[in-house]
C-alpha positions as CSV (number, residue, x, y, z in Angstrom):
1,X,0.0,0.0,0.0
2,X,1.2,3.5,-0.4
3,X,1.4,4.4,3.1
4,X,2.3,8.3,2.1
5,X,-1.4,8.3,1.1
6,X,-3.0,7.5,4.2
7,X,-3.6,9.2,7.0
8,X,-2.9,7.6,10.6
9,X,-6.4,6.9,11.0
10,X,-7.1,5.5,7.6
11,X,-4.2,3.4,8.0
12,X,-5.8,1.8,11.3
13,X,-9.3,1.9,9.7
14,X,-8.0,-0.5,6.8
15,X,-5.6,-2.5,9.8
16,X,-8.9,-3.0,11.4
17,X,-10.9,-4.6,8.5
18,X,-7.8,-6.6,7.6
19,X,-7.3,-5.3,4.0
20,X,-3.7,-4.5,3.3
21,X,-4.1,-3.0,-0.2
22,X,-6.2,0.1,-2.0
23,X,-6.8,-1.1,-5.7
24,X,-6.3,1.7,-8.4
25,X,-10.2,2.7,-8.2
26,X,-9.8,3.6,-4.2
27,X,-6.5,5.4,-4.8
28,X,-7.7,7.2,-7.4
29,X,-10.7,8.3,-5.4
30,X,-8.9,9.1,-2.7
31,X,-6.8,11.4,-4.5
32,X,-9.3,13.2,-6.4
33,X,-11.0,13.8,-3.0
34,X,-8.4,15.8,-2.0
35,X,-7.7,17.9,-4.7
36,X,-11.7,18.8,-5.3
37,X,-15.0,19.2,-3.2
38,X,-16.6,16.4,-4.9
39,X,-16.5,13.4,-6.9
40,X,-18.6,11.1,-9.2
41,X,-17.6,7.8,-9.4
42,X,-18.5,5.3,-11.5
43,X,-17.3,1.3,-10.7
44,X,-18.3,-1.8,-11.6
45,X,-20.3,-3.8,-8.7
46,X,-18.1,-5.6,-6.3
47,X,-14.6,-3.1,-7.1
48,X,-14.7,-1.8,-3.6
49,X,-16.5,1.4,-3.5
50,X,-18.2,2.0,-0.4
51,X,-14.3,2.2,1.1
52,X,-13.3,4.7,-1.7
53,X,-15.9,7.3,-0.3
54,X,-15.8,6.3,3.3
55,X,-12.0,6.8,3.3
56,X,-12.4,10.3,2.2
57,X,-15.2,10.6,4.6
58,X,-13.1,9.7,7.4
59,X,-10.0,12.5,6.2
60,X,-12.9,15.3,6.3
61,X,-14.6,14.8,10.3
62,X,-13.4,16.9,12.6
63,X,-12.7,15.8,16.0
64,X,-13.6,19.2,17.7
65,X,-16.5,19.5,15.6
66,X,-20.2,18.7,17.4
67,X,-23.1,17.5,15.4
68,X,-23.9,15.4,12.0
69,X,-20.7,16.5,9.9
70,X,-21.6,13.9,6.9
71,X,-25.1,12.2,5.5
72,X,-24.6,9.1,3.1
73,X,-27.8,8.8,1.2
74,X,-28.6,4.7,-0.1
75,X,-31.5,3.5,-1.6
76,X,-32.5,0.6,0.8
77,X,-32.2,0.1,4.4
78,X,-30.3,-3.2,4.0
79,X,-27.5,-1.2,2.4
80,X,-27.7,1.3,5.2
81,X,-27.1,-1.0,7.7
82,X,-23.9,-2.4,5.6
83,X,-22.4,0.8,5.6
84,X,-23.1,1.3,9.0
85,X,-21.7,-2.2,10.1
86,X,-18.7,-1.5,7.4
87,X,-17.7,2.1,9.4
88,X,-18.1,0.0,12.9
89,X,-15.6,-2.4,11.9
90,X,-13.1,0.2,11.1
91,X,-12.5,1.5,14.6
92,X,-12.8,4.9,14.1
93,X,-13.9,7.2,17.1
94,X,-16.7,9.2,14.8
95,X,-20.0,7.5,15.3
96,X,-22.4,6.7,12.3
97,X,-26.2,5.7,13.0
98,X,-28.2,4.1,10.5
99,X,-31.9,5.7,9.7
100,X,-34.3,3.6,7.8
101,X,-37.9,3.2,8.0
102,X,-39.7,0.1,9.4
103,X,-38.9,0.6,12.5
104,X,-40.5,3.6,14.6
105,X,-38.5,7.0,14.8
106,X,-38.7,6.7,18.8
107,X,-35.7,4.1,18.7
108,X,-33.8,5.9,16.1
109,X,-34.3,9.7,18.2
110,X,-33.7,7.7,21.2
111,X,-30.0,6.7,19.7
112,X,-29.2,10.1,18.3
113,X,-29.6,11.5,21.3
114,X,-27.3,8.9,23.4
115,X,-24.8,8.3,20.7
116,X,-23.9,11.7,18.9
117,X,-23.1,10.6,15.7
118,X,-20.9,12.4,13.1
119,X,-21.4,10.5,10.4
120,X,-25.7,9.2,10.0
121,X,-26.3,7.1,6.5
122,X,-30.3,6.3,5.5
123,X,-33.0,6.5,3.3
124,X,-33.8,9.4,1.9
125,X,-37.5,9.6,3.4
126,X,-36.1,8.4,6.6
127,X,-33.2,11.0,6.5
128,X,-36.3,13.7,5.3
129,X,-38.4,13.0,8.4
130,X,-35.9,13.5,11.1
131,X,-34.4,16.7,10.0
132,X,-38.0,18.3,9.6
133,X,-38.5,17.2,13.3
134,X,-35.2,18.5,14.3
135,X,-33.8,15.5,15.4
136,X,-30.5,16.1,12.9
137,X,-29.0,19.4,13.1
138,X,-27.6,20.2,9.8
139,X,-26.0,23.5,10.7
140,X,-22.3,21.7,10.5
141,X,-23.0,18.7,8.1
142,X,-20.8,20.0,4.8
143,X,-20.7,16.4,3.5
144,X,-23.5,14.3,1.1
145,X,-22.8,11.2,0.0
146,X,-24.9,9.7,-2.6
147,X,-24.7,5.7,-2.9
148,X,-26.1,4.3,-6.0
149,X,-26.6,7.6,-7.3
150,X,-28.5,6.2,-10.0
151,X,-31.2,4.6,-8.3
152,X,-31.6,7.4,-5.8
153,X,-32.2,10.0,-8.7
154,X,-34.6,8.1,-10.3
155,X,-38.1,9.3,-10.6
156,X,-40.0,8.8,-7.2
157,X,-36.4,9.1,-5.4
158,X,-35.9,12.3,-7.6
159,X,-38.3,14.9,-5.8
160,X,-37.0,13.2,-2.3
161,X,-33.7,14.0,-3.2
162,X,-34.4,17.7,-3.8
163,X,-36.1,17.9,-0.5
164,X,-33.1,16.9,1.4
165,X,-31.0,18.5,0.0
166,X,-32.9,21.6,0.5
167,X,-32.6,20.9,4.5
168,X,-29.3,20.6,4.4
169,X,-28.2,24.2,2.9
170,X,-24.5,23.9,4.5
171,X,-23.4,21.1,2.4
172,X,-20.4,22.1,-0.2
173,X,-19.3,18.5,-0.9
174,X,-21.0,15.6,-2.3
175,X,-19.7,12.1,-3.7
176,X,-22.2,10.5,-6.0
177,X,-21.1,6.7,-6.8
178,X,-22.7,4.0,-8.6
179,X,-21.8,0.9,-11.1
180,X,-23.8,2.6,-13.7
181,X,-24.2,6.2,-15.5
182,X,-27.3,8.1,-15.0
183,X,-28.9,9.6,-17.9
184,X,-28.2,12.9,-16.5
185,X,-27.7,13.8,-13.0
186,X,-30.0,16.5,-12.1
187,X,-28.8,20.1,-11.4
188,X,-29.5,20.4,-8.1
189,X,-27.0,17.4,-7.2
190,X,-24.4,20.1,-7.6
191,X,-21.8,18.3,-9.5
192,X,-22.5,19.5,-13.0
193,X,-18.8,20.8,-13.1
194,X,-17.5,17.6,-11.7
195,X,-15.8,15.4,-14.4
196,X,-16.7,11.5,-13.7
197,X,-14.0,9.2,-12.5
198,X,-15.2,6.2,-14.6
199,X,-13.8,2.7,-13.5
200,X,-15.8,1.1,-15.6
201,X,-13.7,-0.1,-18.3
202,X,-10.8,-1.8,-16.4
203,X,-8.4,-3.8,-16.9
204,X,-10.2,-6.9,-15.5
205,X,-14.1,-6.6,-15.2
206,X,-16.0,-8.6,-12.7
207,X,-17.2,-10.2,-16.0
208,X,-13.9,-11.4,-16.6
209,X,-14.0,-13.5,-13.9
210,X,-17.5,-14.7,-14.3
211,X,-18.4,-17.9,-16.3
212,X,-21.7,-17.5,-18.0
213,X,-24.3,-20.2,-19.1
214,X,-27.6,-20.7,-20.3
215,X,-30.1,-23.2,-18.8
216,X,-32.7,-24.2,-21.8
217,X,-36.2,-25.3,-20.5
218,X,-40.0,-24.6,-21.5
219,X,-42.2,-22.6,-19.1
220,X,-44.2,-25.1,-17.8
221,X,-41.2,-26.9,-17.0
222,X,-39.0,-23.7,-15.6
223,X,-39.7,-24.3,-11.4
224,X,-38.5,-28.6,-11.7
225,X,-35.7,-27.0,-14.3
226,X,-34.5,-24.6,-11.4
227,X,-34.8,-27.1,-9.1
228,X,-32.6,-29.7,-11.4
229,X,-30.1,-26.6,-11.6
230,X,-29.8,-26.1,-7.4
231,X,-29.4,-30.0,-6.8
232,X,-26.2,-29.2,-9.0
233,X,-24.8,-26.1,-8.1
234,X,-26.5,-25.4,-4.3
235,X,-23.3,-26.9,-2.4
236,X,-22.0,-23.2,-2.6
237,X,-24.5,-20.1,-1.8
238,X,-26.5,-19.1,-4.8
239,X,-28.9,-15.9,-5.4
240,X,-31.6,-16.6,-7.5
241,X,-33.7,-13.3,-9.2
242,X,-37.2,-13.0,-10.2
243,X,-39.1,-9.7,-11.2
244,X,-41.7,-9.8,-9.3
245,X,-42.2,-10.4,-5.5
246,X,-45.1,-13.4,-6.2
247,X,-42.8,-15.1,-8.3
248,X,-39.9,-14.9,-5.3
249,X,-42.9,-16.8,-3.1
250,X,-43.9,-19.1,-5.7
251,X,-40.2,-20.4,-6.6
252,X,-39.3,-20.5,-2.8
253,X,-42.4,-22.5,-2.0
254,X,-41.9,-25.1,-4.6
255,X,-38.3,-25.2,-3.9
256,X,-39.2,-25.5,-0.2
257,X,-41.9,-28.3,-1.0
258,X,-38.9,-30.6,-3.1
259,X,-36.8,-30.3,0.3
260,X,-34.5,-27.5,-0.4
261,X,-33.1,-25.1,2.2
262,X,-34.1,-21.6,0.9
263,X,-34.5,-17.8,2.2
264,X,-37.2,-16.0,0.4
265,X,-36.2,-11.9,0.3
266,X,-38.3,-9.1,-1.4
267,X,-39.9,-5.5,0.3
268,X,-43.3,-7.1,0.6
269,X,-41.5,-8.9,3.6
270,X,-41.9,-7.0,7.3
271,X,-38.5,-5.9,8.1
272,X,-37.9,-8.9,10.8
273,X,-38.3,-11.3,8.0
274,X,-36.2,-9.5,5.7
275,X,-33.3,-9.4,8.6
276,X,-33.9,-13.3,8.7
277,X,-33.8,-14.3,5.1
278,X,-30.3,-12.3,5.2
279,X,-29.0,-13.3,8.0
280,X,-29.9,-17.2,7.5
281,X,-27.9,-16.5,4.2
282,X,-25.2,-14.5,5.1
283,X,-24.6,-17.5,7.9
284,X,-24.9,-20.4,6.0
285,X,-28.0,-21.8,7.4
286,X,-29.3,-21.2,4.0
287,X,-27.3,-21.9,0.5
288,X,-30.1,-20.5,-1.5
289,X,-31.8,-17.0,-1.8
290,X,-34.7,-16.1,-3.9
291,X,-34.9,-12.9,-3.8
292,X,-36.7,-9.6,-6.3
293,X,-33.8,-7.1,-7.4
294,X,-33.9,-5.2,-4.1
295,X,-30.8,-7.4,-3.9
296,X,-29.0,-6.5,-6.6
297,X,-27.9,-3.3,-5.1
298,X,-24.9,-2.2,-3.0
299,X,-25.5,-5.4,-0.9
300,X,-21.9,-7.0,0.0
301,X,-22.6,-11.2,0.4
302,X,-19.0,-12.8,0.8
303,X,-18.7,-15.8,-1.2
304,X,-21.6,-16.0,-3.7
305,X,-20.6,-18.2,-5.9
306,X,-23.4,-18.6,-8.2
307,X,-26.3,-16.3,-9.9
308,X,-29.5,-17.6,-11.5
309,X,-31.4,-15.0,-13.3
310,X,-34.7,-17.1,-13.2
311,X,-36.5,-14.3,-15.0
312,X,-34.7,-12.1,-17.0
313,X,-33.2,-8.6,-16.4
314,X,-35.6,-5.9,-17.4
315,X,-32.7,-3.9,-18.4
316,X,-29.0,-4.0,-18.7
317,X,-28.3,-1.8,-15.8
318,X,-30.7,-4.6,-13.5
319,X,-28.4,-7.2,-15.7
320,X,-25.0,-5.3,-14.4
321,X,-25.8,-5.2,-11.2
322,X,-27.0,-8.6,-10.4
323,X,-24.2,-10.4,-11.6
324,X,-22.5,-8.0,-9.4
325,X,-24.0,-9.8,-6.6
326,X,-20.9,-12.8,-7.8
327,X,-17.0,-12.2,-8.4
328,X,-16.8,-9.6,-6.3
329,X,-13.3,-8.3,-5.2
330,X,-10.8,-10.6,-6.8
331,X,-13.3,-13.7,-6.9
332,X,-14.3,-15.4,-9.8
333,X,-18.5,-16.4,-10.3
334,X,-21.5,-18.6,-12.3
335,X,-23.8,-16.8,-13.9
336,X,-27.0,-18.7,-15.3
337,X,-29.8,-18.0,-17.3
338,X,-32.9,-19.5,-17.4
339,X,-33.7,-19.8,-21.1
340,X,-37.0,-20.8,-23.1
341,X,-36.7,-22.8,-26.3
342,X,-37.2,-20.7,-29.3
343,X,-36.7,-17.4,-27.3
344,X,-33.7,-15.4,-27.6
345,X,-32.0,-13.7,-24.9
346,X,-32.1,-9.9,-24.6
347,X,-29.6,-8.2,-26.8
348,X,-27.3,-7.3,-23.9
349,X,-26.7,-10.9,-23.4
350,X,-24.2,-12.7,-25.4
351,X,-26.2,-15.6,-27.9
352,X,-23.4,-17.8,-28.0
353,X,-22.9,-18.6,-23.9
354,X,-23.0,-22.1,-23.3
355,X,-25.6,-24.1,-22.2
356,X,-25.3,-25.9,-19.2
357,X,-26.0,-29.5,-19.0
358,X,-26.9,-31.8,-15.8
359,X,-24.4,-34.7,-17.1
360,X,-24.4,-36.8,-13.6
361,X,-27.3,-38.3,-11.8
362,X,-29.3,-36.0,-9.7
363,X,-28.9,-36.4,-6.0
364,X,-30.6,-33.7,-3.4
365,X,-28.1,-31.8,-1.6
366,X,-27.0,-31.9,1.8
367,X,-28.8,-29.0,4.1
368,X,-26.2,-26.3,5.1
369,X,-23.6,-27.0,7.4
370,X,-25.4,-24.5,10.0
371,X,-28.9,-24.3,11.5
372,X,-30.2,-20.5,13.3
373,X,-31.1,-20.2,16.2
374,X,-33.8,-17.3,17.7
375,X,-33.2,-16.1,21.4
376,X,-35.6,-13.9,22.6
377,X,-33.8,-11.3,23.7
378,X,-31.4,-8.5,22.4
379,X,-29.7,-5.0,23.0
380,X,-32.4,-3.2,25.0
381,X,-32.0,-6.4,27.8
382,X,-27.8,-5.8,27.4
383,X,-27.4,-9.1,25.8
384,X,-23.9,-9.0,23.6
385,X,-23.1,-11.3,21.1
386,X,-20.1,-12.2,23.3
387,X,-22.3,-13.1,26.2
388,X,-24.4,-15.5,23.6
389,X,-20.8,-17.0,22.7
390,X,-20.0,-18.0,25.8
391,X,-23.4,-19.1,27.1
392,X,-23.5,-21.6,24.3
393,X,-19.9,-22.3,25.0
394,X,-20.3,-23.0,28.6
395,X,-23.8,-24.2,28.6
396,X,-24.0,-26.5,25.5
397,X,-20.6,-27.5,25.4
398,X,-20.2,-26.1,22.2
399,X,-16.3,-25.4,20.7
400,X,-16.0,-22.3,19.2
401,X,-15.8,-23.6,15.7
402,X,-18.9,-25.0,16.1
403,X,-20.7,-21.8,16.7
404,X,-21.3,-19.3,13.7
405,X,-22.4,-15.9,13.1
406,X,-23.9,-13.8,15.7
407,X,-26.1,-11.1,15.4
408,X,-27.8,-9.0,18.2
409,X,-30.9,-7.0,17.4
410,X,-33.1,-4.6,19.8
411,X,-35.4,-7.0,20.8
412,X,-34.3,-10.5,19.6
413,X,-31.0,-12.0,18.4
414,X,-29.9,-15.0,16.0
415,X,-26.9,-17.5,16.6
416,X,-25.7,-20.3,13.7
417,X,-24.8,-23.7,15.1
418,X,-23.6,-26.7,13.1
419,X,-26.3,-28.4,12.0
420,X,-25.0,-31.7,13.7
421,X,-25.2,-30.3,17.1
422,X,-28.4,-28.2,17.0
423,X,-30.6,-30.7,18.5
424,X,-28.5,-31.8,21.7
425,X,-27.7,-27.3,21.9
426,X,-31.4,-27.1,22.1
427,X,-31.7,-29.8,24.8
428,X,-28.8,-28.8,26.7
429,X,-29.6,-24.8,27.1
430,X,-33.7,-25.3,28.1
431,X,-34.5,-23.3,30.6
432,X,-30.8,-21.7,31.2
433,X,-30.7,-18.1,31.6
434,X,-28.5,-16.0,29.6
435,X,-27.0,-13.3,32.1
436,X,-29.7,-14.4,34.8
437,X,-32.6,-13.3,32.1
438,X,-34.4,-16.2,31.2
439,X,-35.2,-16.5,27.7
440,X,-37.1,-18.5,24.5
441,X,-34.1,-20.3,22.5
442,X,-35.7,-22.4,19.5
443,X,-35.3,-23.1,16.1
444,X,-35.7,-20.5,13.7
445,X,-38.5,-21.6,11.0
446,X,-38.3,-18.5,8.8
447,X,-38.8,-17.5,5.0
């Protein structure tokens, strides 16, 4: 890395998420960010660049500074919390809160008024309806951050967009970054004079590492075709994309019904089940998602090794970005097609990909290594997810390799065991009390 480039704190930020090295996108970023107030970048999906802009973030809060000095806007509340989780695991001593609806604003004014962030990321209507109640004061925020700049200027996001940035009048700087070019970026972003740093034609693509097929069927054959497909490739974790929300239910249902492991994910879904269906995924409880194209944005899944695009893209930027979801970093990726006989594919898809062909006998599976478990209790009841590590440790005798990931909520928490030692966990921690609180620990039974 070139250290001359980084400030003591950036260099412990990167220490503390383990990555030794900026690529040539995140350098150059970095670099322009100093030289100018603002920055467009564009960067194909999985290059890294919610660090190039939170790097530059970091160089511009001020210690002696009180208040919000910096608002990233995103499009949906799963890639808020990302970014938030992303800036926790840097170490920095600048706070950033998440604010997203689906929850109530009580809990979110409650924890800007203990926390006193510098840094708050969110939704736009979200970020809208707490500084029109005065619960952000913008006097000293000089920083807007724009995440997937694209799908935030869109019309519907457009006129929400315009309204924040109207409550925020002390902003001089903004960063706009997505994977792909927006028609024109509105006037009132305030980066008209600001000449694109475009990563999108590099040296080696994300494409370049990704093998693409084709997966020839008929439509009343498409759901047992899938299924044929997963019974194949479902030993690694796999997103599968639909269009529409009732196709997500009606392919996880069937899948479901033949015995697979499978986490349904669309915004139709209250936000508990959304935080399940991703979390049973991100922990290996679950190999397969199902999911709309609300995941086909900004969200960072380590290790997805293969993308089904059960119904096709509706355009090339939806196309872009969910094979983005695959080869991410320096990985290489599957992606699949689910192709009709007689039907060509649309014209930003290469005709002559290969078609892939089931050439050994079908077998089903084995279920993921891990199983979740729900404990009823969470943040508000000061439950850690060190304290849930070592109550399973100590009460169920479990090694540490044979607990997973972790997460605490508010109200309710999740813990991965291997699947082998679920049952005799369960029996061994009934009725134990997890620092002296007594709670419900079961098996979670989920989308």
């Amino acid at each position: 890395m070139k250290n001359n480039l980084l400030t003591p704190t950036q260099h412990n930020a990167l220490c503390s998420l383990g990555i030794e090295e900026l690529n040539a996108m995140q350098l150059a970023a970095l670099e322009q960010c100093r030289k100018l107030q603002s920055m467009v970048l564009l960067s194909p999906t999985g290059s890294g660049k919610t660090l190039a802009y939170l790097l530059p973030l970091l160089e511009r809060l001020d210690d002696t500074v009180k208040g919000v000095q910096a608002v990233v806007v995103v499009p949906s509340r799963e890639l808020a919390v990302q970014i938030a989780g992303v800036w926790r695991s840097m170490n920095t001593s600048f706070r950033m809160v998440a604010l997203y609806g689906g929850r109530p604003m009580n809990e979110e004014v409650s924890v800007l008024r203990n926390s006193y962030p510098s840094v708050v990321v969110g939704t736009p209507g979200r970020l809208i309806d707490h500084l029109r109640s005065g619960n952000l004061v913008n006097d000293v925020c000089r920083l807007l951050v724009i995440d997937e700049f694209d799908k935030c200027l869109e019309m519907g996001f457009c006129d929400e967009m315009q309204q924040l940035l109207a409550l925020l009048p002390s902003v001089d700087s903004r960063f706009l970054l997505s994977a792909t070019n927006s028609d024109k970026i509105p006037d009132f972003a305030g980066v008209d004079a600001v000449a694109p740093l475009d990563f999108r034609v590099l040296d080696e693509l994300p494409s370049d590492r990704i093998t693409f097929y084709k997966f020839t069927t008929t439509p009343d054959e498409r759901l047992h075709a899938l299924f044929e497909l997963l019974c194949v490739i479902s030993d690694e974790p796999v997103i599968v994309f639909c269009n529409f929300r009732e196709s997500v239910d009606e392919v996880r249902s069937y899948l479901a019904k033949q015995g697979l492991v499978v986490s349904a994910y669309h915004g139709a879904l209250e936000q508990k089940e959304r935080e399940l269906a991703l979390y049973r995924f991100t922990a290996r409880c679950s190999n397969i998602l199902v999911s709309t194209d609300l995941a086909a944005r900004g969200l960072d899944i380590d290790g997805v090794r293969h993308v089904v695009h059960f119904q096709r893209p509706m355009t090339e930027d939806i196309y872009v970005h969910r094979n983005g979801r695959t080869a991410r970093w320096d990985a290489g990726g599957n992606v699949y097609f689910v192709s009709y006989e007689n039907r060509s594919l649309p014209s930003f898809i290469p005709e002559d990909i290969a078609e892939f062909r089931i050439s050994k006998r079908l077998t089903m599976p084995e279920p993921p290594e891990w199983a979740a478990l729900y404990i009823g209790k969470g943040k508000r009841d000061k439950i850690s997810r060190g304290d849930i590590a070592g109550f399973f440790m100590k009460k169920a005798n479990l090694h540490r390799e044979e607990l997973g990931s972790i997460v605490v909520f508010d109200r309710y928490s999740y813990a991965a065991v291997r699947r082998c030692r679920m049952r005799e966990t369960l029996r061994l921690v009934a009725g134990e009390k997890i620092k002296g609180v007594k709670t419900i620990i079961e098996p979670v039974r989920g989308r």
